[in-house]
C-alpha positions in Angstrom: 0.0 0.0 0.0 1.2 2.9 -1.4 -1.5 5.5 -0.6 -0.8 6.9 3.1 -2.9 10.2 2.9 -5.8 9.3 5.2 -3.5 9.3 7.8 -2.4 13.0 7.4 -3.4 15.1 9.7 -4.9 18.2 10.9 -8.0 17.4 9.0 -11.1 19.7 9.2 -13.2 16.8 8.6 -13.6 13.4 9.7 -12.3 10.1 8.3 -14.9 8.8 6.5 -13.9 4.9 6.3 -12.6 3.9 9.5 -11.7 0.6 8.1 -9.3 2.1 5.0 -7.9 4.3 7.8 -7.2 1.3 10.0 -5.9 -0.8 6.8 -3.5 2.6 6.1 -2.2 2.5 9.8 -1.1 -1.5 9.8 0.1 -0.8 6.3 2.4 2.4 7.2 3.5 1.0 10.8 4.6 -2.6 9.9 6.0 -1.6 6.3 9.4 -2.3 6.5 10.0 1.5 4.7 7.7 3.3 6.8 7.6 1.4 10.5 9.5 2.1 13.5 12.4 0.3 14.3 9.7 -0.6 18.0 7.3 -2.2 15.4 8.9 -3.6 13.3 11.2 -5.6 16.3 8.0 -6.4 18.0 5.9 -7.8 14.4 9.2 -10.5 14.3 8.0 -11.8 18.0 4.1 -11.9 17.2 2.2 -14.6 16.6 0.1 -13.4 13.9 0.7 -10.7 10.9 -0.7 -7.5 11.7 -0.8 -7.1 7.9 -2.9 -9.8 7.1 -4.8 -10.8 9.6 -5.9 -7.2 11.6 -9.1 -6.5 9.6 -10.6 -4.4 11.6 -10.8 -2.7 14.9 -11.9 -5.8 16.8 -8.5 -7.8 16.0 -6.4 -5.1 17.6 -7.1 -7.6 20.6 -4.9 -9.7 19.2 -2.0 -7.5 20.2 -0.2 -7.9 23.5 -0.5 -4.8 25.8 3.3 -3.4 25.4 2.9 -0.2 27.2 5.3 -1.3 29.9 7.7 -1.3 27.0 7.6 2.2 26.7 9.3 2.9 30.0 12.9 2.2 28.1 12.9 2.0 24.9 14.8 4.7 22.9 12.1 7.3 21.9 14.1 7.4 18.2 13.1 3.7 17.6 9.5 5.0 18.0 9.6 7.8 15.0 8.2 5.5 12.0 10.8 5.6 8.4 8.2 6.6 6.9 8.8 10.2 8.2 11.9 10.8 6.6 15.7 9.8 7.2 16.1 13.4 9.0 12.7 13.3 10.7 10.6 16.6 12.2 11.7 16.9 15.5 8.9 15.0 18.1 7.1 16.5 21.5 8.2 13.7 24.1 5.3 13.8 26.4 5.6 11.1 29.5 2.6 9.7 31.6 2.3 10.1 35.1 3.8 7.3 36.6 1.4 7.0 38.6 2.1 2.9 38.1 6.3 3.0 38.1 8.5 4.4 35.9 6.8 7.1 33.4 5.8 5.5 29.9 6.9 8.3 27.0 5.4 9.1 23.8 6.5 10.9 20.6 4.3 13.4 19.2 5.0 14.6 15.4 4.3 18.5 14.7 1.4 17.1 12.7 -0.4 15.2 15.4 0.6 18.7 18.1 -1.7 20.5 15.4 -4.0 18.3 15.6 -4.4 18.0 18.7 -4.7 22.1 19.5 -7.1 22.3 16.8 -8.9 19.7 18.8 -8.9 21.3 22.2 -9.0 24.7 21.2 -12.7 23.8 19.5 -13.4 21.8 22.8 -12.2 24.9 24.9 -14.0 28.0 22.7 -17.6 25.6 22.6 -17.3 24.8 26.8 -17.0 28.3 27.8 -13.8 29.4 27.4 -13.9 33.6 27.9 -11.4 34.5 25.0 -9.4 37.2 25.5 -9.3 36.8 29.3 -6.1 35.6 31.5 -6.0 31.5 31.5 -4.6 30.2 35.2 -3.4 26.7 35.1 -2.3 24.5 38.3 -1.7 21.9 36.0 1.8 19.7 35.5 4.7 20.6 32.7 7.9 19.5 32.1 7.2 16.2 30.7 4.0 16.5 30.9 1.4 16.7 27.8 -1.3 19.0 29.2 0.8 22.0 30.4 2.2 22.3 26.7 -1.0 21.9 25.1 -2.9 24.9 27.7 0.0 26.8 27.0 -0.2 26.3 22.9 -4.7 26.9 23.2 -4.4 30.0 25.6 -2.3 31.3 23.1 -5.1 30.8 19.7 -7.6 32.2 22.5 -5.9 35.1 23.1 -5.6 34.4 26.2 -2.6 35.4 28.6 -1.2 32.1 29.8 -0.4 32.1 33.6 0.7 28.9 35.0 1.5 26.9 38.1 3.6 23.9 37.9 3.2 20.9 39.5 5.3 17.5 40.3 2.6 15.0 40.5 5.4 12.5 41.0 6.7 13.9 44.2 3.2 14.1 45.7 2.8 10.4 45.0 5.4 9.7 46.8 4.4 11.5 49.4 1.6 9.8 49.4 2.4 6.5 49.2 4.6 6.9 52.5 1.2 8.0 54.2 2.7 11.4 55.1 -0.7 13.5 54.9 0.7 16.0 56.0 3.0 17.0 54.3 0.6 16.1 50.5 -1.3 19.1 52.5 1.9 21.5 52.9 2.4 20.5 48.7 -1.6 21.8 48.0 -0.7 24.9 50.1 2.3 25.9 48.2 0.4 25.1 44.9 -2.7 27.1 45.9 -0.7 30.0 47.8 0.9 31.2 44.1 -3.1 30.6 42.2 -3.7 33.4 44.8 -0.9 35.7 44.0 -2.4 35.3 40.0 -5.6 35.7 41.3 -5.4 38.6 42.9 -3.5 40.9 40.5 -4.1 39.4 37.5 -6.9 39.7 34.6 -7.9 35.8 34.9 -11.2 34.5 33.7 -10.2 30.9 33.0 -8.7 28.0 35.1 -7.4 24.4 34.5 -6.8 22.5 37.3 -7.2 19.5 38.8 -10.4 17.5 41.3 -7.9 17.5 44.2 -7.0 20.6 44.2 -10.2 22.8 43.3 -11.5 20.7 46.3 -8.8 22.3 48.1 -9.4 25.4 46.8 -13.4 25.0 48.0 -12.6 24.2 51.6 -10.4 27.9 51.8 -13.3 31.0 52.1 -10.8 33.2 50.9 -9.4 31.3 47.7 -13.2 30.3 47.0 -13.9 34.1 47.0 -11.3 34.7 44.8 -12.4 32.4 42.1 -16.0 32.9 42.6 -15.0 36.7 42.0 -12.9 36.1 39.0 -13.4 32.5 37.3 -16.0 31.9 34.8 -14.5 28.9 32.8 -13.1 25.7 34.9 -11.8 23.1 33.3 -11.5 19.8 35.5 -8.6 17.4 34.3 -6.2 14.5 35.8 -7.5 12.9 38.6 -11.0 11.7 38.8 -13.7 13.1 40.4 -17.5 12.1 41.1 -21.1 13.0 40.5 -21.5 14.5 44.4 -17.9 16.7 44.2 -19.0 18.0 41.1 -22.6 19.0 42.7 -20.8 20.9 45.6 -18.3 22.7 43.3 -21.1 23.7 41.3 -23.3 25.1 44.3 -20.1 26.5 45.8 -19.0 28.1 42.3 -22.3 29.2 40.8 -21.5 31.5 38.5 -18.8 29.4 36.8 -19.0 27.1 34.1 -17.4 23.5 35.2 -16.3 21.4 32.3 -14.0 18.2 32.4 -11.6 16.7 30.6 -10.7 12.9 29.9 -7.5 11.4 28.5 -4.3 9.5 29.0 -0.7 10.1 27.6 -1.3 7.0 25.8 -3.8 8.2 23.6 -2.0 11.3 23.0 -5.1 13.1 23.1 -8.7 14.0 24.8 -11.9 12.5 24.2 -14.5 14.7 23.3 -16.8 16.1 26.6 -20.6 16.3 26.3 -23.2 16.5 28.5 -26.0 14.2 29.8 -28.0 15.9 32.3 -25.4 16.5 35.5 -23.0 14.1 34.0 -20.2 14.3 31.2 -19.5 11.9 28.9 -16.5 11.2 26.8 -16.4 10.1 23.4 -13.0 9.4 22.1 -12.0 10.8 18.3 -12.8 8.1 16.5 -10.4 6.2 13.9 -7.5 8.1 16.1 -8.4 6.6 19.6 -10.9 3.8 20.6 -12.0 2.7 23.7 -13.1 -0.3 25.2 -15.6 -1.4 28.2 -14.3 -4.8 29.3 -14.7 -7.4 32.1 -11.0 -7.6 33.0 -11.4 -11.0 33.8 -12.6 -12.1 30.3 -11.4 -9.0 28.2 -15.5 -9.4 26.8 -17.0 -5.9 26.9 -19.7 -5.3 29.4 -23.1 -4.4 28.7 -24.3 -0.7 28.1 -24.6 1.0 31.5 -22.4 -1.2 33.2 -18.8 -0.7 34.8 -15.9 -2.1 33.2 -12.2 -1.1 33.1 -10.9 0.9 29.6 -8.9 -0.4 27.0 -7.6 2.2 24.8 -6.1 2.1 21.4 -4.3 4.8 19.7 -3.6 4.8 16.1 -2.3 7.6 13.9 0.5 8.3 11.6 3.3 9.2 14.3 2.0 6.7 16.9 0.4 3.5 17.3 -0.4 1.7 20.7 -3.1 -0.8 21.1 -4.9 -3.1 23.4 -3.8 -0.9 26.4 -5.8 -1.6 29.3 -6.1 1.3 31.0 -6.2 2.1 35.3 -9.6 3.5 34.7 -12.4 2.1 35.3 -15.8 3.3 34.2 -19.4 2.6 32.7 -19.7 1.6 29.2 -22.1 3.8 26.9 -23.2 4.3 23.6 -21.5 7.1 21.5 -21.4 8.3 18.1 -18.8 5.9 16.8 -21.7 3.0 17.2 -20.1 -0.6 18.0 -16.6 0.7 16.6 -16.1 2.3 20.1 -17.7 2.7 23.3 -18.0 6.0 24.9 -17.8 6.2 28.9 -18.7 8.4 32.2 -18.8 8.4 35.5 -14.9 7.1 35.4 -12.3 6.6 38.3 -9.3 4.6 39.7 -8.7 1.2 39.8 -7.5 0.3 43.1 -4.1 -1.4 41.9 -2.8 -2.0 38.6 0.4 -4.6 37.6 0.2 -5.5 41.4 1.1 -1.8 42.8 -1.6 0.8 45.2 -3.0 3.3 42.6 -2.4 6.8 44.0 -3.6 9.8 42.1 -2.3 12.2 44.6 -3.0 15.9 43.3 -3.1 14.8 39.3 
C-alpha cells in the first residue's frame, strides 16, 4: 500500500472509512520502509501478521498490551521511516507514573496540530472567555497537558499564567502515608493561584479535582475564584457526580467542564453533556476505547462498569490493546459498535500489582 494520505493530519473533517484508515495505519507502521524500528522488532515476535490478519478494529485484541515497554525503549526507535531519514523533531510527552517508571510518547508536529485544533474547538464551545487571562495549576515539564494549555491560551488570546506541579513527588508523598505534608504540597500550589488571582486579569482556570476541592474548603481562595473564574476546566484525577454538585453550588457563577484522557492516547476524548454528568467520546479512527470485564477481556453491557482499553492509532503513533487504570461505565457514543463511549470514570485500586495513588493529578 502505497497510498498513506488518510493518515495526514490536521483534518477539518472526519475520516470517512474507518476501516481504510485502519488498513492505512497496519500498512504504514509494519511496512518495513515506513515502521518504527519498535514495530517492526516487535511484528518478528508476534504470533500473527498485523498485515494480514488485523481486519478491523476488533482484532487489535490480538495485540499484547506493550505499554510497559515504553518505559525504556529509545524514543528514536518510535519515529516510523516513513517520516523521513532526518525526521521533524517529536514532542516527548511522559505519563504520570502514577504505576512506576513514566511511559513516553513521541508526538510529530502534525499530530501537536492536531491536537490544539482539537482542544482549542473543545475549549471556545465549553465556555472558554477568550481574550481573558488562562490560570493553570496543571503539570509541565514532561508533561502533555501544560504544553498543550499553553499552545490553546495562546489561539484564544488568552494570557497564559501557569503553576507547575510535580505530580510524581506528591505520589510519593503519598504513598509513605505522610498527609501531611501532600497538605503542605496543595498549600504551596494554591498559595501562588492566589498571588495570579489577585492581581491578575484571569477569567479561566485548569486545574485539577484534588485541588479545586482544596481550593473550596479555603473561604478566601473560594472568594477569589468565585470573584474572577468563569471557565473551569477539571482534568487528571478523577472526580465524582457529588464533588462535582458541591463545586457547582459553591461556584455558581462558573462554568465546570471536564476533561478525559491519557498520555497513551496522545489526546482528549470529546466532553458532552448528559444531564449532570459528562461523557467522553474518544476521536474516533485516532483513539478507541473499550468497556471490558477484566477477567474475560469481553466488553460489558451498556450501563455497566468495566475497566478501559484504549487504542491509539495515527501516523506518528500507534499503541493498542492498552488496558487502562480506569475504570468506568460503558455507553453508547457516536462511533456506534466501533467504540464505546464512557462516564462516570475513576481509579482502579491497583494495577500490575502496585496501590493506585492519584495524589493531586
Amino acid at each position: 500500500m502505497g497510498d498513506f494520505s488518510l493518515l495526514d493530519v490536521p483534518r477539518s473533517v472526519p475520516v470517512e472509512d474507518p476501516e481504510a484508515y485502519l488498513a492505512a495505519a497496519m500498512a504504514w507502521h509494519f511496512g518495513e520502509d515506513t515502521g518504527s524500528a519498535f514495530w517492526l522488532r516487535t511484528a518478528r515476535t508476534l504470533d500473527f501478521d498485523p498485515l494480514t490478519d488485523v481486519k478491523g478494529f476488533a482484532d487489535l485484541r490480538l495485540f499484547p498490551n506493550l505499554v510497559n515497554e515504553l518505559r525504556a525503549v529509545p524514543v528514536e526507535d518510535l519515529v516510523p521511516r516513513g517520516c523521513g531519514s532526518s525526521p521533524p523533531t517529536p514532542q516527548i510527552f511522559e505519563s504520570g507514573g502514577t504505576t512506576g517508571a513514566p511511559k513516553r510518547t513521541v508526538q510529530m508536529p502534525d499530530w501537536i496540530a492536531q491536537v490544539v485544533q482539537w482542544q482549542t474547538e473543545d475549549f471556545a464551545t465549553g465556555g472558554f472567555v477568550r481574550g481573558r487571562g488562562f490560570l493553570c495549576l496543571m503539570p509541565g515539564g514532561p508533561h502533555g497537558v501544560g504544553y498543550f494549555s499553553r499552545l490553546v491560551s495562546e489561539r484564544l488570546g488568552a494570557v497564559f499564567h501557569a503553576v507547575d506541579l510535580d505530580p510524581r513527588w506528591v505520589k510519593k508523598v503519598a504513598a509513605r502515608n505522610a498527609a501531611a505534608e501532600v497538605a503542605a504540597y496543595v498549600d504551596h500550589v494554591i498559595e501562588q493561584a492566589v498571588f495570579v488571582l489577585r492581581t491578575q486579569n484571569v477569567a479561566n482556570l485548569h486545574t485539577t479535582p484534588p485541588l479545586i476541592e482544596a481550593i473550596a474548603r479555603d473561604d478566601r481562595v473560594a472568594g477569589l475564584v468565585n470573584d474572577k473564574i468563569r471557565y473551569l476546566l477539571l482534568s487528571g484525577a478523577h472526580v465524582d457526580a457529588d464533588t462535582l454538585d458541591v463545586l457547582r453550588e459553591i461556584f455558581p457563577n462558573t462554568t465546570i467542564t471536564m476533561a478525559f484522557g491519557s498520555t497513551m492516547v496522545l489526546s482528549q476524548a470529546v466532553t458532552r453533556t448528559d444531564g449532570d454528568s459528562f461523557v467522553f467520546d474518544p476521536r474516533t479512527p485516532y483513539v478507541v476505547f473499550w468497556v471490558v470485564d477484566p477477567d474475560t477481556g469481553e466488553r460489558v453491557p451498556y450501563g455497566q462498569r468495566g475497566q478501559v482499553v484504549m487504542n491509539h492509532i495515527s501516523k506518528g503513533m500507534f499503541i493498542p490493546n492498552n488496558l487502562e487504570r480506569d475504570l468506568a461505565i460503558r455507553l453508547p457514543g457516536p462511533a456506534g459498535q466501533l467504540s464505546d463511549s464512557v462516564s462516570e470514570v475513576r481509579p482502579v485500586t491497583t494495577f500490575d500489582g502496585e496501590a493506585v495513588i492519584e495524589g493531586v493529578y
